[in-house]
Each structure stands twice: as structure tokens, then as C-alpha cells.
N, C-alpha and C positions, 0 to 999 in steps of 0.2 A: 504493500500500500504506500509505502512511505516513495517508494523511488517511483509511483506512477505519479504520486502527488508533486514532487519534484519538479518530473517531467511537464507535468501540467502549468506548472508555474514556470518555468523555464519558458516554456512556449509563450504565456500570456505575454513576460517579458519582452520575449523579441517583437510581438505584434504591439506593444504598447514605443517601443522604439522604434517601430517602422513608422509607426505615426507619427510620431515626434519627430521622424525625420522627415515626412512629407510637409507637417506643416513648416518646419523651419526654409523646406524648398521653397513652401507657396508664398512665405513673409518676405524671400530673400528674392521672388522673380516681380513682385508688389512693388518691392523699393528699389529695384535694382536702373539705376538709368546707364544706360551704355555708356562706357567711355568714351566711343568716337561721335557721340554728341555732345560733349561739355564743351564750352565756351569756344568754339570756331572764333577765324581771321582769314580775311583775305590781303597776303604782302602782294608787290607788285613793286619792281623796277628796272630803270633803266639806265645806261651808261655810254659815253664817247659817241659812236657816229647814231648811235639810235637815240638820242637827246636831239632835239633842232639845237639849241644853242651851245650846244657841249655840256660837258658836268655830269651830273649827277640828278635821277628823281630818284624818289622813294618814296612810296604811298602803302597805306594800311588803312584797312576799317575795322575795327575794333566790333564782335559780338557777345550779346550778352543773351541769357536765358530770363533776367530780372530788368526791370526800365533803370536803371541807375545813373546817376548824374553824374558828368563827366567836367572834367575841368581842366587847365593849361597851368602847371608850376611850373615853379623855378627848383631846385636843390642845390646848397653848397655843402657838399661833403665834407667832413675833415682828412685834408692827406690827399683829396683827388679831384679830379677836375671839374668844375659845374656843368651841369647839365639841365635842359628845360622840355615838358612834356607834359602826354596826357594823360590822366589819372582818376582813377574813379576821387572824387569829393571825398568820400568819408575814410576812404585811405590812400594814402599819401604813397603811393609806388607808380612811377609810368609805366607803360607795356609801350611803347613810343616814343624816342626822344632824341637830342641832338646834347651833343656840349660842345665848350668850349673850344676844342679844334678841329670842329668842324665832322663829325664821326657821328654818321646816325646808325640807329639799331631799332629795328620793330619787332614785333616778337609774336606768335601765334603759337596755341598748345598743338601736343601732339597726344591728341587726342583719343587717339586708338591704342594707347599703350598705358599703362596701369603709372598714375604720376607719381614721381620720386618724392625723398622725403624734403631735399634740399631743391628746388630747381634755381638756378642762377639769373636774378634777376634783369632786368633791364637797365636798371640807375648802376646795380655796381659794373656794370660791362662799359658804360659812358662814364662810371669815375675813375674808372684805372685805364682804358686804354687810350690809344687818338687816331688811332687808325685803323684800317682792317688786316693788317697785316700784324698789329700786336693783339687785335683781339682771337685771332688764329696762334700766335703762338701761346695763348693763354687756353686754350682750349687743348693746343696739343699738350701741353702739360696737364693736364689733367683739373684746369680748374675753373671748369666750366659744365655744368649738371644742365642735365633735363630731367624726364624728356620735353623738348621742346625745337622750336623750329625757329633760326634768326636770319632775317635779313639784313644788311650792315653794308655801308657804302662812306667812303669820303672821296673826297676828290677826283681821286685816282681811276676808283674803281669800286666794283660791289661786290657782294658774297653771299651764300647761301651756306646758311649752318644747320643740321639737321643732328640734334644731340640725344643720346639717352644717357651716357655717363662718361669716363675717362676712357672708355677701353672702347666704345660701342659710339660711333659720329661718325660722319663725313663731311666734306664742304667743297662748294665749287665756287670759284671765281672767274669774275669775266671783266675784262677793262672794254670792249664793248659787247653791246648788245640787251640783251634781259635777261630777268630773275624773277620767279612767282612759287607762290607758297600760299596753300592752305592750310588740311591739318593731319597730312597721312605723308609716312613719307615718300619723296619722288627718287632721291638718289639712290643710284645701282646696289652701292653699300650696305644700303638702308632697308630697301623695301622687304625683307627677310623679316623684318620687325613687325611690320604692319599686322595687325589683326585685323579685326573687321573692317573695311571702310567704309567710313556713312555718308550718305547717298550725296546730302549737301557739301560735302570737302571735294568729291569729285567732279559733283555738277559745277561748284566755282571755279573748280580747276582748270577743267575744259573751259569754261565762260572766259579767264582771263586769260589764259593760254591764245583763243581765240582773238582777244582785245588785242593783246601785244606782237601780232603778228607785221601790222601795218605802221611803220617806225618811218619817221623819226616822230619822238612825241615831246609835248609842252603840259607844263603844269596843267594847263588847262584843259588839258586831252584827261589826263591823269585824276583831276578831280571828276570829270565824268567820269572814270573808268568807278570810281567812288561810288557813284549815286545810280549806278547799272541796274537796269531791271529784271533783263530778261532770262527767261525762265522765273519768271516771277510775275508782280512782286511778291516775294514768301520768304520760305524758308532755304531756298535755293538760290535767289539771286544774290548779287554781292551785294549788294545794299539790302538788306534782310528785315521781311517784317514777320510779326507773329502770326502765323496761320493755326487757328483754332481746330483742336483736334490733334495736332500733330505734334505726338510724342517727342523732346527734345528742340522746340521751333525755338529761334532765337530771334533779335531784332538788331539790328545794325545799332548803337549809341551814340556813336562817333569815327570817327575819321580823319586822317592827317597828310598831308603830302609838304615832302621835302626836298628843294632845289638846290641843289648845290653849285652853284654858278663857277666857271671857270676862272670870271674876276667879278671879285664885288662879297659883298657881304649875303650870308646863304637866307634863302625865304622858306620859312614853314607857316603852310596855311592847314588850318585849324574848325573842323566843322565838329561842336558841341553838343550833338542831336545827331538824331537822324541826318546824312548826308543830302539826304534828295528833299529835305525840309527844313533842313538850317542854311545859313549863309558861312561860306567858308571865309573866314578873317584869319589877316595875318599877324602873326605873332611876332 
């Protein structure tokens, strides 16, 4: 008697664990939002004979899942160089910025990959480097985290950085032509990493892929490329609004493009809101 009772309890056990294990599935597929939908970007730039005036662009739209207010600081670091960007209001970090010697860096998640504990921000990449060629050697040393996706340009030239940690990046640079980034990776090195892609990183992809075939371009091309609709308005175009229903929809907040002029002092223009509904002013 004793060992059938046992067994009978033994059994209940495992069925009282099977259940326990189905509902921890069903609370865990309830909350669970995909990684390759948190916080999407579309980067975008250009360099040398594909600029009409020479230089440097570099444009970003910044998205968000939440309406949140966006704002243009300034930061003077201790020990490193200032820099000025855009930044959610109620914290104080850019994802967008330029410093003092003329080095800009925009920044997009990489969103299909599970995010690290450190990722390497934007303001400290503009307080220690000033060019693209030291912010490359700081990454080859290993100190520079993601995962994350950067695009970075002065003067010279631009760059695309595609990171997850010290051992695991790649990067390309071009002194002319373009560079675009959404939020899965593109380079050869890289794509081994990718997990799922979601639908929106590739429909932008293709979108501004498509934008920057017809070079040479001007700010002005650039901030259109900004306020883009199509395959939209939604969740899919680069200018992004909220479409109802749609698990992960995000909305464009803001926006920035940065000139780097061959001579003269560099212009960042600045749209606070939605791109295709604010007025881009320069900072």
C-alpha cells in the first residue's frame, strides 16, 4: 500500500509541475515583447563626391514606443571634450550628437539581440574621441559595448559600427559615398548574430537604401529623407507613426541632420517632434 501511495503522489507531483510550468509559459508569452521591436532608428549618411557641396551629412530619427519629449543640450564633461545633442527631457543622455571637433555619432539599438548590461553610450564616444579614426581605435581595444549600431562621421569621412562586445563588431568606412543603419545587422561579420528581424528594421532598410541611391545630396534632401512616408504613414515608414493594433508600433519623436561643411563652421538642424510636423531649426 505504502509504495502504491507513493507512486500516486509522485504522479500528482509531476502533473501539479506540468502546470506550473504551462502557466509560467503563458505569463512569460503575455509579457514577453520581442527584442527586434524595442526602440528602432533610422541612421542615414553621406560623404565626398555624394555631398553636393562636399563634407559630411549625417541624419537620424530617433523612435520611440512612449510620446516623450525631446530636447537639444549642451554637456561639458570633466577631462573630455563638449558635446551638444538630442535627449529625451527627463534624462539627460543624447542618442545624437556632435562636439567640439567636429565628430558626430548617432546611435540606433540592435534590437534583435538580447541588450548588454553596459552599452557604450553616445556623450562618452563624443567626450573622448574627435575623430572617426580614434573612435575605431577605441573600439578595437575593446572599449566600446553594445549591442548597438553607430554611425560617426567628421570631416574626412564616415563609418558604420555594428557592436555587441570587445571580441564580436565590425565596421566599414567610406571617405565617399553612403552609410544607413537600422536595427538588425547588415555587415558580413555580423549578420551570424541576427535573430529575428522585424518587419519595420527591414522595410526602413530597403526604404532608405532606396532614398540614397540618387547622390549627390543636400541637407535638404536629407531632412526629407526624415519626414518619409512611404510604406506608411505607420509603423514602417521612417518617419513612424502609431498604428493601433500593432504589437511593438513606435512613432518617430525627433530627428536631426548634421552638415559638416568643408569650410565654415558645421550646421545641425534639429526637429523636436515628429519630423513631418515640426519645423527643423538650427542649433
Amino acid at each position: 500500500m505504502s509504495l502504491s501511495y507513493n507512486a500516486q503522489v509522485i504522479q500528482m507531483l509531476l502533473r501539479s509541475l506540468r502546470i506550473i510550468k504551462i502557466i509560467f509559459i503563458f505569463i512569460g508569452f503575455s509579457l514577453y515583447i520581442p527584442p527586434h521591436e524595442a526602440l528602432p532608428c533610422t541612421l542615414f549618411g553621406a560623404v565626398g563626391n555624394s555631398v553636393e557641396e562636399g563634407g559630411v551629412l549625417i541624419g537620424k530619427t530617433r523612435d520611440r514606443q512612449e510620446n516623450s519629449e525631446q530636447t537639444f543640450i549642451e554637456v561639458v564633461p570633466k577631462g573630455g571634450y563638449r558635446y551638444r545633442g538630442i535627449s529625451v527631457k527627463s534624462v539627460k543622455r543624447v542618442t545624437s550628437g556632435i562636439n567640439e571637433k567636429g565628430l558626430v555619432v548617432v546611435s540606433a539599438a540592435a534590437s534583435n539581440v538580447e541588450k548588454g548590461d553596459k552599452v557604450t553610450t553616445v556623450g562618452k564616444i563624443l567626450s573622448r574621441a574627435s575623430s572617426v579614426d580614434e573612435v575605431i581605435a577605441l573600439l578595437k581595444k575593446g572599449e566600446i559595448r553594445g549591442p548597438i549600431h553607430y554611425l560617426l562621421g567628421d570631416i574626412h569621412k564616415i563609418a558604420l559600427l555594428e557592436v555587441i562586445d570587445g571580441d564580436r563588431y565590425a565596421f566599414l568606412v567610406k571617405e565617399n559615398g553612403v552609410l544607413y543603419q537600422t536595427n538588425h545587422f547588415t555587415l558580413n561579420d555580423m549578420k551570424k548574430f541576427n535573430g529575428k528581424i522585424g518587419v519595420s528594421s527591414q522595410v526602413r532598410l530597403n526604404r532608405i537604401e532606396s532614398l540614397l541611391k540618387e547622390s549627390p545630396f543636400t541637407k535638404e534632401k536629407f531632412i526629407v529623407f526624415s519626414q518619409d512616408h512611404f510604406n506608411g504613414p505607420g509603423n514602417n515608414s521612417i518617419c513612424r507613426h502609431f498604428e493601433s493594433g500593432v504589437r511593438g508600433s513606435e512613432q518617430t519623436v525627433s530627428a536631426a541632420v548634421f552638415f559638416l561643411l568643408k569650410e565654415g563652421v558645421p550646421e545641425v538642424w534639429v526637429s523636436l517632434g515628429q519630423p513631418c510636423q515640426s519645423v527643423f531649426k538650427r542649433q
